[in-house]
C-alpha positions, 0 to 999 in steps of 0.5 A: 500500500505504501509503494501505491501512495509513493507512486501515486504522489510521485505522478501527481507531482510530476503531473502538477508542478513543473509542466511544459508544454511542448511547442512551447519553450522560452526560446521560440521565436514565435510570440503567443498570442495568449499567454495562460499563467497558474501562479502558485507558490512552493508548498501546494495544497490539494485544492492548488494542484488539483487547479492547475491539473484541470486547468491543463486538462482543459487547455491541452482538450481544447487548444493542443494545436494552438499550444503546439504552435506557439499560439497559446502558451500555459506556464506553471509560475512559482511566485517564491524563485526569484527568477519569477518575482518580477512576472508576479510584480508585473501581473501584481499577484501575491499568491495562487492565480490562474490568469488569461492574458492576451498579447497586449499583457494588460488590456483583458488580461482575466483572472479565474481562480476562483473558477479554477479551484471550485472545479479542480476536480471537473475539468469539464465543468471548468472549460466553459470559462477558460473557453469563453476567455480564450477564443475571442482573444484568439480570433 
């Protein structure tokens, strides 16, 4: 039973934290035109991890080929390595936020944390609010 437990967090981890998308690397010449921020900090709860999961969950359902093409970019940001600082400054977030932004960075960035946590567990439930956000900034 241990072993489970073991194996079960080890995946949920490495599942949850630390996420890169392919096609979507810091190199690429491309520009996204969305921009899909989940910033978190180091020690995570369920409720965060479960955000974060669905969250991919629904991006990855919805957008693969935006994300594969550089059109629209999900990041995991902890908000405690101070490489990330700055971004939480700039967006002036202070803890756990699930934020949309389209190109321009201010103009219509949305935040939907709260969306993100009441379905952690239903990613189904959550698309329809990520899906409202994304297509209009992506026509």
């Amino acid at each position: 039973m241990r072993n489970i437990m073991l194996l079960f967090t080890l995946v949920l981890s490495l599942t949850c934290s630390g996420y890169s998308q392919p096609g979507n690397q810091s190199g690429s010449a491309m520009q996204p035109r969305v921009s899909v921020y989940f910033f978190h900090g180091t020690h995570r709860c369920t409720g965060c991890l479960n955000a974060e999961k669905a969250t991919v969950t629904v991006l990855n359902d919805l957008y693969r080929a935006q994300q594969d093409n550089g059109i629209l970019r999900f990041q995991s940001i902890n908000i405690e390595e101070p490489q990330n600082k700055a971004l939480a400054e700039q967006y002036e977030i202070a803890w756990n936020s699930l934020l949309i932004v389209p190109a321009n960075h201010e103009k219509g960035k949305v935040e939907l944390t709260e969306q993100a946590f009441a379905h952690g567990t239903d990613p189904e439930a959550l698309k329809p609010y990520i899906k409202n956000v994304i297509d209009p900034m992506l026509k």
